[in-house]
C-alpha positions as CSV (number, residue, x, y, z in Angstrom):
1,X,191.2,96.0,168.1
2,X,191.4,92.8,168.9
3,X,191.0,88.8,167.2
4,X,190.0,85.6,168.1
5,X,190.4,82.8,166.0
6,X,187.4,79.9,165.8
7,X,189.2,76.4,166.5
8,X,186.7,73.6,167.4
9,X,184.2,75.4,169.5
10,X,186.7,77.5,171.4
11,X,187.6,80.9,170.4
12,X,191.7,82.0,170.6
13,X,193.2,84.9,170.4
14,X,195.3,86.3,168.0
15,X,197.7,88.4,166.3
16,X,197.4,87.6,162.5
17,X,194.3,86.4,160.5
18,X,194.0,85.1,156.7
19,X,191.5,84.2,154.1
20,X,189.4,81.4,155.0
21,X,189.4,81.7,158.5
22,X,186.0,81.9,161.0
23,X,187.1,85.0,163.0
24,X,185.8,87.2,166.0
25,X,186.9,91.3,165.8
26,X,186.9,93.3,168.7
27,X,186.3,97.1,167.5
28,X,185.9,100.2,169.3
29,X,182.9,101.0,166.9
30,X,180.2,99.2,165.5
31,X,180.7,97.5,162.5
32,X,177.7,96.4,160.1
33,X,177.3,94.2,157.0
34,X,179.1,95.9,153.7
35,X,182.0,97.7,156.2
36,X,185.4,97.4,155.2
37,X,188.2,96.9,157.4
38,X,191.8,98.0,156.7
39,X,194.8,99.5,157.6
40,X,194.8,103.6,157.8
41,X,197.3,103.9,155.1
42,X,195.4,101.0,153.0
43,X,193.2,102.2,149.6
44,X,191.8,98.6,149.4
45,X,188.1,99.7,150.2
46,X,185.1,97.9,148.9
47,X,182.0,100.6,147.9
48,X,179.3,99.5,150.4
49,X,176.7,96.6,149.4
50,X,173.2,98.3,147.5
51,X,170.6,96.5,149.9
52,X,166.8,96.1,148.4
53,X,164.7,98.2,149.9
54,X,161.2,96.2,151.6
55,X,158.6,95.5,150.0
56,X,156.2,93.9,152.5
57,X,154.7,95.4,156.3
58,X,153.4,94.1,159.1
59,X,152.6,94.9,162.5
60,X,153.8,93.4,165.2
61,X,151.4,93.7,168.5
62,X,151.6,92.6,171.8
63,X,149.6,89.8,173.0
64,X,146.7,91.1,174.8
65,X,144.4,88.3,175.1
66,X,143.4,86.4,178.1
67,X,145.5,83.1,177.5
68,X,148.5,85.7,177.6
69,X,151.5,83.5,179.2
70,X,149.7,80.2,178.9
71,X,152.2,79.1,176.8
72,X,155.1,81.7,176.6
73,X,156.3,84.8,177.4
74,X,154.1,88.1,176.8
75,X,156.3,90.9,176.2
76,X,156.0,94.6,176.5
77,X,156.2,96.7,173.9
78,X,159.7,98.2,175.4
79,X,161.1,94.5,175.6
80,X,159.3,93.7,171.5
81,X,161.1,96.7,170.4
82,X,164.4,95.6,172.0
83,X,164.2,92.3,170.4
84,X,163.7,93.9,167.2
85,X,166.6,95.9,167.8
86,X,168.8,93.3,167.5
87,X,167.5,91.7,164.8
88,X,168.5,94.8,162.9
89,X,171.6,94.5,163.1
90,X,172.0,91.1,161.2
91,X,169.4,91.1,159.5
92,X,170.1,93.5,156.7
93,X,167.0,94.0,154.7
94,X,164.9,94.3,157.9
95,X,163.5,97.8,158.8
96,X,161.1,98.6,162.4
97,X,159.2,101.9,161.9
98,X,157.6,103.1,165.4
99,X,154.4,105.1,164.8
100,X,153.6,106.0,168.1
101,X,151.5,103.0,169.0
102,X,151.7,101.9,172.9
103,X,150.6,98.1,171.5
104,X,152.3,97.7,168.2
105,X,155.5,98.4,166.1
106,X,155.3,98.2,161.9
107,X,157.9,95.7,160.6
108,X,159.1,96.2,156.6
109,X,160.7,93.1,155.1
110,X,161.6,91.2,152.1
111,X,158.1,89.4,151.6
112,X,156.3,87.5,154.1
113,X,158.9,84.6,154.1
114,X,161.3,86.7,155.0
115,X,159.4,88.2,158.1
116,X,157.8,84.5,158.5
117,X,161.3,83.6,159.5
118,X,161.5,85.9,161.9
119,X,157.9,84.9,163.4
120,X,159.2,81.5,163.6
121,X,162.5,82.9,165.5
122,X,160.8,85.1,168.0
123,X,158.4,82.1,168.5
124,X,161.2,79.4,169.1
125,X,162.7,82.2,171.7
126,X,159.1,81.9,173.9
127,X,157.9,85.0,172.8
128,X,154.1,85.7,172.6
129,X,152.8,88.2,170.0
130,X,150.0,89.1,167.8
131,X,150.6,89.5,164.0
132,X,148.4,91.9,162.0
133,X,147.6,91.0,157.7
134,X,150.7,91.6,155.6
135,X,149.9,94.5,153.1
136,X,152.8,95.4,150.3
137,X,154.4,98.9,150.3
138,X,153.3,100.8,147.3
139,X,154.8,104.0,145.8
140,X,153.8,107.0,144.0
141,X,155.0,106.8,140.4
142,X,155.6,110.3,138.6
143,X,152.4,110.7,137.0
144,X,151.2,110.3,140.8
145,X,149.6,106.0,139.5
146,X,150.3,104.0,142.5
147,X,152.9,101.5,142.0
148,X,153.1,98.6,143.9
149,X,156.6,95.8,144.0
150,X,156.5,92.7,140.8
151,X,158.5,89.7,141.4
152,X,159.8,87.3,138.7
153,X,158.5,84.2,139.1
154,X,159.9,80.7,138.4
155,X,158.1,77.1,138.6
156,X,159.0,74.0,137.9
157,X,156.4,71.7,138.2
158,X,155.0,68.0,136.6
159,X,153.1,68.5,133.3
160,X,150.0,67.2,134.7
161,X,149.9,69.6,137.4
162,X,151.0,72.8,135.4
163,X,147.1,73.4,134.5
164,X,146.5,74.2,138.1
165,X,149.0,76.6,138.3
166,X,148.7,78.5,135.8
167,X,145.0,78.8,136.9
168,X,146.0,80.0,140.5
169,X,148.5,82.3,138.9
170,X,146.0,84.1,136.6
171,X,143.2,84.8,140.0
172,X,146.7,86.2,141.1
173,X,147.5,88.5,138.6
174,X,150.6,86.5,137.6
175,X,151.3,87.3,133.9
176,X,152.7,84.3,132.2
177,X,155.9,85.6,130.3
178,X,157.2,81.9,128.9
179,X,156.4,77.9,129.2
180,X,159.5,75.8,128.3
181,X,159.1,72.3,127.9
182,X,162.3,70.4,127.7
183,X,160.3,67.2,127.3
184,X,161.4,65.2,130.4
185,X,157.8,65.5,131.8
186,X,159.1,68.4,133.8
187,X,158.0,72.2,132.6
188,X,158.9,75.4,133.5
189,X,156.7,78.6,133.9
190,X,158.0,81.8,134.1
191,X,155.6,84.9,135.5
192,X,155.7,88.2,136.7
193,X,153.4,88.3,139.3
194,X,152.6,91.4,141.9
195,X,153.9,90.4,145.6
196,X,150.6,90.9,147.2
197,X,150.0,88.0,144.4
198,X,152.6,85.9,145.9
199,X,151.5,86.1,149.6
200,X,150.1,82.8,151.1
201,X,150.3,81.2,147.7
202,X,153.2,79.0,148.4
203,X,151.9,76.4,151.0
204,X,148.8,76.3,148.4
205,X,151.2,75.2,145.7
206,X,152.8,72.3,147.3
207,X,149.4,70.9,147.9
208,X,148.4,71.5,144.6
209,X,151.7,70.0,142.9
210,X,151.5,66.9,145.5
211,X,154.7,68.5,147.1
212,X,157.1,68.0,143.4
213,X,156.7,71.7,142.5
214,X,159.5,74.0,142.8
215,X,159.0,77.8,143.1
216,X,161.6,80.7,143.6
217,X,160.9,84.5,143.4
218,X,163.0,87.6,143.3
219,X,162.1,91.1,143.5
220,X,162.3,92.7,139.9
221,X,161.1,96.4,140.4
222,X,158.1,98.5,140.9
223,X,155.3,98.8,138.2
224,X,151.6,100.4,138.1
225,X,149.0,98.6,140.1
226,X,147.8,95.6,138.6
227,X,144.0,95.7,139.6
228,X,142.3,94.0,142.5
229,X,142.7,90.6,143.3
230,X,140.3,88.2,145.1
231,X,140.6,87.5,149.0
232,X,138.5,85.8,150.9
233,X,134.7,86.0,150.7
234,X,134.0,84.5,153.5
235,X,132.9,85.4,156.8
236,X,134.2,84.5,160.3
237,X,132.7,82.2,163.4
238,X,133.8,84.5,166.2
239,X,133.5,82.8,169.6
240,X,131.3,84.7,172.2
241,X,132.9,82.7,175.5
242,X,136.2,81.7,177.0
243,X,136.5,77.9,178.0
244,X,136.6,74.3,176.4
245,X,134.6,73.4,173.4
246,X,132.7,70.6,173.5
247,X,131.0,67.8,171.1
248,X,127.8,69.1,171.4
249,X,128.3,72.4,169.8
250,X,130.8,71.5,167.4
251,X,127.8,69.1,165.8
252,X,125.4,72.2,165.5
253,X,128.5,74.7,164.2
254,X,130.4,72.5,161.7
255,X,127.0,73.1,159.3
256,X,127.3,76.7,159.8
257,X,131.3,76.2,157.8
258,X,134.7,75.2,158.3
259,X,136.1,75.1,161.9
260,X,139.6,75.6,163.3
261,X,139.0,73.5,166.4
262,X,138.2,70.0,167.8
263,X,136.2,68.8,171.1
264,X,138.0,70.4,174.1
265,X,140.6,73.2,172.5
266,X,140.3,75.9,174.6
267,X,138.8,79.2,172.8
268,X,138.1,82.7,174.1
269,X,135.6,85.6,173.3
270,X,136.8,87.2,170.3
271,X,138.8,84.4,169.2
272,X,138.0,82.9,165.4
273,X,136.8,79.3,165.5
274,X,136.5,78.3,162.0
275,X,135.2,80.0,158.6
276,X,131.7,80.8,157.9
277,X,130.1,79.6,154.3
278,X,128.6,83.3,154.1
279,X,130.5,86.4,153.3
280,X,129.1,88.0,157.3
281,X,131.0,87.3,160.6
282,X,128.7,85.1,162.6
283,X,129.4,85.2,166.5
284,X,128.8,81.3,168.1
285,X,129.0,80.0,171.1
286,X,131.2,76.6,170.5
287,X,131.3,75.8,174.5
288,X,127.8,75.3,174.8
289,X,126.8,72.3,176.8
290,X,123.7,69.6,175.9
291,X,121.0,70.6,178.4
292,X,120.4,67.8,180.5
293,X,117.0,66.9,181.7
294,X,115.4,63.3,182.4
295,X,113.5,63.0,179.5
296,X,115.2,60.5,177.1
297,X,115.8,61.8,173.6
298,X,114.7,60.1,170.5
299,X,117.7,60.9,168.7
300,X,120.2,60.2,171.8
301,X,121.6,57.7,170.4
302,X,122.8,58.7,166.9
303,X,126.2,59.2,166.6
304,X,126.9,62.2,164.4
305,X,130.4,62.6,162.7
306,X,132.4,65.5,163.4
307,X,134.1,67.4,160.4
308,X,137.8,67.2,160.2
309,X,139.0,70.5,161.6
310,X,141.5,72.6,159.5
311,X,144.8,73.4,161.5
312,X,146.3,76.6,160.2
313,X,149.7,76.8,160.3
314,X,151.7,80.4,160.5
315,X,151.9,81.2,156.6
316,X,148.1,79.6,155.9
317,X,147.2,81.8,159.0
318,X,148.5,84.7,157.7
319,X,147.2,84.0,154.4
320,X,143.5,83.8,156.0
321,X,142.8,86.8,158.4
322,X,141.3,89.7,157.3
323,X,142.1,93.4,158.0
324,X,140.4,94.0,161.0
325,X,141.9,90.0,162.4
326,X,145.3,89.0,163.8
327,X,147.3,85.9,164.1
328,X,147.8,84.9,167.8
329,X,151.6,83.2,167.7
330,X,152.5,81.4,170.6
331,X,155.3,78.1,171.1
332,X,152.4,76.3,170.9
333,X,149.9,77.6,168.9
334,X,148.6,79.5,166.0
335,X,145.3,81.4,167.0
336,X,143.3,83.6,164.7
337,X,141.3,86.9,166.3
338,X,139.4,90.0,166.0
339,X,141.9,92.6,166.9
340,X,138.8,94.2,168.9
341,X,137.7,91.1,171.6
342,X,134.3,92.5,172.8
343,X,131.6,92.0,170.8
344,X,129.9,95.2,171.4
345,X,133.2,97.3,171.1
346,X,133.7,95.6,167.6
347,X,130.0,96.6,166.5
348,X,130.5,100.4,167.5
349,X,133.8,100.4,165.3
350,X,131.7,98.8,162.9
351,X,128.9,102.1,163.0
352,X,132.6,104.7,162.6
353,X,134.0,103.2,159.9
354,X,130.4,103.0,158.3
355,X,129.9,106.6,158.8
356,X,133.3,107.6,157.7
357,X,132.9,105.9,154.6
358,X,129.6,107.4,153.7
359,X,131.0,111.1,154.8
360,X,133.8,110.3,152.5
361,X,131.8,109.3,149.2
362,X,129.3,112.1,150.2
C-alpha cells in the first residue's frame, strides 16, 4: 500500500500517518465506507457501520425527446448506468436496481432529497435525463398488511404561521405527537408523518412560513399503511406542436388554467405547458399564430394581460407530475412530459390499461 499526505493542494507521499490528517491510501483492493484498516497481527477492528436501507424509487430514463442535446449531453443508458456506478461507491445509502429496461434504470434512496441531490449533481455535470414520479418502497408486514416507511417529524416555525402547518400536515397524514411552546413566539411541532407524506412538501412550507420555518426529518421505521392521501386533481395542458409559443395563444390558454410557459419558450408535442382547472388532460396548441387577414378587428386594439407563469423548479416538478409524466432535467431547464409523446400512442395506452382494469375487477 501506499500514502500520500494532503499539504496545501498538493498530495506527498509518505511513510507514516496519524490522527487528524487528510490522507490518500493506495490498496490493492477496493476499500468502501465502514472498512477497517490494520496491521495483520492487529485485533483493533471496528464491526462494519449498519446503513438504512431506502426508502424512496425513482427511475431514471434517458432523454428521448426532440430537444435532446439542446442544452447538454444525452446519455445512453450504458454511459447513465456507468455514472451511477460511481456514485455507488460514495454514496452509501444509494442503491441502482436494473430491471431489464433498454431506456431506464430504478434508483432507491434516502427520500427524494437525497436523490434530488444527485439530480442536481448529474445536472451540474451536463447530463440530460428524464425523471419518472417518486413512489416509496412498501413492505409486506407478517400478517401480509402492507407497510410503508414513517419519518419523525420536527418543525419549528412562528406561532402565527403554525395553523397552516398543522393543516398541510393533517391532508398529509402527519399525526401530530406534541406542540411545545417555550413562549418566545417560536413553537415546535413534532409529527410522524408517512414519507410519501413528506414528498414535495418542503418547498411548500417555506412559502407558507415566509421562509422562518425550520423542518428536519429522519427515518423512524416501517408501520401499516396510513390510507390514501390527496394528489393532484387536476388535469394537464399537453402541447400538440413543437416550436415557439406565442402571445396570441397564451391569451386564449391562460383561461383554460395555470401555464408553465411565457411568449416564445420553446415547447414540443407531448410536452406539459401548464395545469388544467379540470381533473382531464386537455391537448392545446400554445404556438398557434393570429390569422392575419385585412379586415381590421374591433377588438385589435385591447391589450389583454398575460397570467404570470409558474416556473417549477426540480423538487416542485417532481412534486407535480403524475404517474404516467416525467420531469425533463436539463443545465437549463426543468420540463414536464407525457412519458408517451404522440398523442395517438398515448390514447391507445389509454384503451389497455382501461381494459386491464375492467378484466381485473371482473
Amino acid at each position: 500500500a501506499h500514502l500520500w499526505q494532503t499539504q496545501g493542494l498538493e498530495q506527498k507521499e509518505v511513510n507514516e500517518i496519524s490522527a487528524g490528517e487528510i490522507v490518500w491510501i493506495n490498496t490493492p483492493g477496493d476499500l468502501t465506507i465502514g472498512d477497517t484498516i490494520t496491521t495483520p497481527d492487529s485485533q483493533a477492528v471496528l464491526p462494519p457501520l449498519d446503513i438504512e436501507e431506502p426508502t424512496v424509487s425513482m427511475f431514471f430514463c434517458i432523454n428521448n425527446g426532440p430537444f435532446a442535446g439542446k442544452d447538454g449531453r444525452p446519455v445512453t443508458i450504458r454511459e447513465l448506468k456507468a455514472r451511477l456506478e460511481r456514485e455507488l461507491r460514495v454514496n452509501v445509502a444509494l442503491r441502482m436496481e436494473d430491471l431489464g429496461r433498454s431506456d431506464a434504470v430504478k434508483v432507491l434512496g434516502r427520500g427524494e432529497l437525497h436523490l434530488g441531490i444527485l439530480i442536481e449533481e448529474m445536472r451540474r455535470e451536463g447530463i440530460e435525463m428524464c425523471i419518472s414520479r417518486p413512489e416509496v418502497i412498501t413492505k409486506r408486514g407478517p400478517a401480509g398488511e402492507t407497510l410503508e416507511p414513517f419519518e419523525e417529524l420536527v418543525i419549528d416555525v412562528p406561532d402565527q404561521y403554525q395553523g397552516v402547518v398543522i393543516e398541510k400536515l393533517a391532508r398529509r397524514k402527519g399525526e401530530l405527537v406534541s406542540v411545545d411552546n417555550a413562549g418566545t413566539s417560536v413553537v415546535r411541532l413534532d409529527y410522524k408523518i408517512p414519507t410519501r407524506g413528506l414528498i414535495g412538501y418542503r418547498n411548500e412550507f417555506l412559502t407558507d412560513t415566509r421562509g422562518l420555518g425550520i423542518l428536519a426529518s429522519r427515518f423512524v421505521g416501517y408501520a401499516p399503511w396510513a390510507g390514501e392521501i390527496t394528489s393532484r386533481v387536476s388535469g394537464s395542458l399537453i402541447s400538440l406542436d413543437t416550436g415557439p409559443s406565442t402571445h396570441y395563444a397564451i391569451e386564449n390558454l391562460q383561461e383554460r388554467g395555470l401555464l408553465f410557459i411565457t411568449p416564445g419558450d420553446e415547447v414540443y408535442a407531448g410536452m406539459i405547458v401548464g395545469e388544467n382547472s379540470r381533473p382531464a388532460d386537455l391537448a392545446c396548441n400554445p404556438i398557434k399564430k393570429r390569422h392575419v387577414t385585412n379586415h381590421r378587428s374591433a377588438n385589435k386594439e385591447i391589450d389583454i394581460p398575460l397570467n404570470v407563469p409558474r416556473k417549477h423548479t426540480l423538487d416542485s416538478a417532481l412534486q407535480w407530475i403524475g404517474d404516467d409524466e416525467l420531469v425533463e432535467v436539463t443545465p437549463k431547464h426543468v420540463r414536464i412530459r407525457k412519458a408517451i409523446l404522440d398523442l395517438e400512442a398515448r390514447k391507445r395506452e389509454e384503451k389497455k390499461r382501461e381494459a386491464t382494469a375492467a378484466a381485473a375487477g371482473a
